[in-house]
N, C-alpha and C positions, 0 to 999 in steps of 0.2 A: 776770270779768264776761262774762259772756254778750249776744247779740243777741238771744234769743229772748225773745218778752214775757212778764209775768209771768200767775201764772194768775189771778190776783185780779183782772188787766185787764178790763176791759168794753170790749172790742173790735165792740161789737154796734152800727146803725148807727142812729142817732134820726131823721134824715130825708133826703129829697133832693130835691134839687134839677133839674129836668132842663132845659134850654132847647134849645128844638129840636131836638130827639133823635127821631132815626130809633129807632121802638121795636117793627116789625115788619119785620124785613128782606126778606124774599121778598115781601111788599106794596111796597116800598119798590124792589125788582129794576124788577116787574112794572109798577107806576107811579111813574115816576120823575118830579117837582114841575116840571123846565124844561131840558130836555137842552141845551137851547141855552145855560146856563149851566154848568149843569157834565155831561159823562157818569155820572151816579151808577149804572148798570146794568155799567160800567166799572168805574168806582171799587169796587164792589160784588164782582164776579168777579176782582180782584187782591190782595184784601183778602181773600176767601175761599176763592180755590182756584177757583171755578168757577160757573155759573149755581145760581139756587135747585133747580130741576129734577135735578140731578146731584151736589147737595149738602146735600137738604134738612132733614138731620141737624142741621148747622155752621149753618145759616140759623137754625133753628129755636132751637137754642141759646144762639146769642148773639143774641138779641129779647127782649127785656125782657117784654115782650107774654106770653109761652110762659111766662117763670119767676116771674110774679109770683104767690103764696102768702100767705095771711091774717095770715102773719108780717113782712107787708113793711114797709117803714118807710112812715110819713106819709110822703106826697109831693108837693111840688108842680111841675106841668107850666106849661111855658112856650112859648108859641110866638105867634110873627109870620104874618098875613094876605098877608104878600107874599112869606113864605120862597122863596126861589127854588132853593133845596137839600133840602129835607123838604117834604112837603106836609103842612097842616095833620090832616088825618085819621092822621096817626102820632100826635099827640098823642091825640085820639079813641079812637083803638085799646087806646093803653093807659089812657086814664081807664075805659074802660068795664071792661077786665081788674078794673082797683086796685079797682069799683065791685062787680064779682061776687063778688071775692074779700073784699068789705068791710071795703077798706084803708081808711083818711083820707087824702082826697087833695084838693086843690084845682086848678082849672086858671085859668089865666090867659091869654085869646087876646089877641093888641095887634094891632086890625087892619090897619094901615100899616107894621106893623115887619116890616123884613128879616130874612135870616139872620143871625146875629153882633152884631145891634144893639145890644147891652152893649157891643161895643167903643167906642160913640162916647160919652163921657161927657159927663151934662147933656144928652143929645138927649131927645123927649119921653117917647121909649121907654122907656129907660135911668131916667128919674122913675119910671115908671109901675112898673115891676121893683122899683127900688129900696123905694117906699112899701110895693111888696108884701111882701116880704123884712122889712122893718122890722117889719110886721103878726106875719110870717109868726114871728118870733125873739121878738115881745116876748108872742105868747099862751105862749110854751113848750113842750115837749117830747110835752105830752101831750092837744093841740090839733088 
C-alpha cells in the first residue's frame, strides 16, 4: 500500500471559503487596517523574507488576488467592518479579481464583526455566517 492518491481521485477543489483573508499582500504591506493592533507590515516582512519593495516576486505570489484564473472554484468572501487585522478592501480586491475573471463568487460584509468572530459561537456574527454557509451548502456545488 502506497501514500500516493489514486488517479481516479478528484482531488480538484469545489469551493472556498475565505474569512478575512488578506488577499493582496503588498496592498496589505503598504496599508495596514490598525498598527496599533497588531504590526502587520512586521508580521508581513518575517513571513516573507523582506518588504514588498525587495521581494515583489514572493508578495506577488502568494496573493490570492495575482493567481486567481477562470478555473477558480466558487467562492465565498467573508469579512468584518471592524477587522482590525485586514482591512475590508482585501476582500474587494479579490471579489473584483474572481469578477474579471468570471468566477461565482459571493461576498458577505458583517459590519460590526471583528477579526476572528467565528470564534465566539452564537455571537450575532457567527448566526449571520453560519445561515450563510447553510445557503451556501444546500444550493450545491454548481451554484
Amino acid at each position: 500500500m502506497t501514500d500516493s492518491p489514486d488517479a481516479a481521485t478528484d482531488t480538484s477543489v469545489e469551493s472556498v471559503i475565505a474569512l478575512y483573508a488578506p488577499t493582496d499582500l503588498a496592498q496589505a504591506y503598504t496599508h495596514p487596517a490598525n498598527l496599533h493592533a497588531a504590526d502587520s507590515p512586521a508580521k508581513l516582512r518575517a513571513f516573507l523574507g523582506d518588504a514588498p519593495e525587495r521581494e515583489p516576486a514572493r508578495y506577488k505570489t502568494l496573493s490570492p488576488t495575482a493567481r486567481v484564473t477562470p478555473k477558480a472554484p466558487r467562492t465565498l468572501l467573508v469579512h468584518g467592518g471592524r477587522d482590525q487585522f485586514v482591512r475590508a478592501d482585501q476582500m474587494e480586491a479579490l471579489s473584483a479579481a474572481l469578477a474579471a475573471a468570471g468566477v461565482p463568487h459571493e461576498t458577505l460584509f458583517i459590519p460590526y464583526a471583528q477579526h476572528a468572530f467565528d470564534f465566539v459561537p452564537g455571537s450575532f456574527s457567527s448566526q449571520i455566517l453560519e445561515a450563510t454557509l447553510r445557503q451556501l451548502l444546500a444550493a450545491g456545488p454548481n451554484h
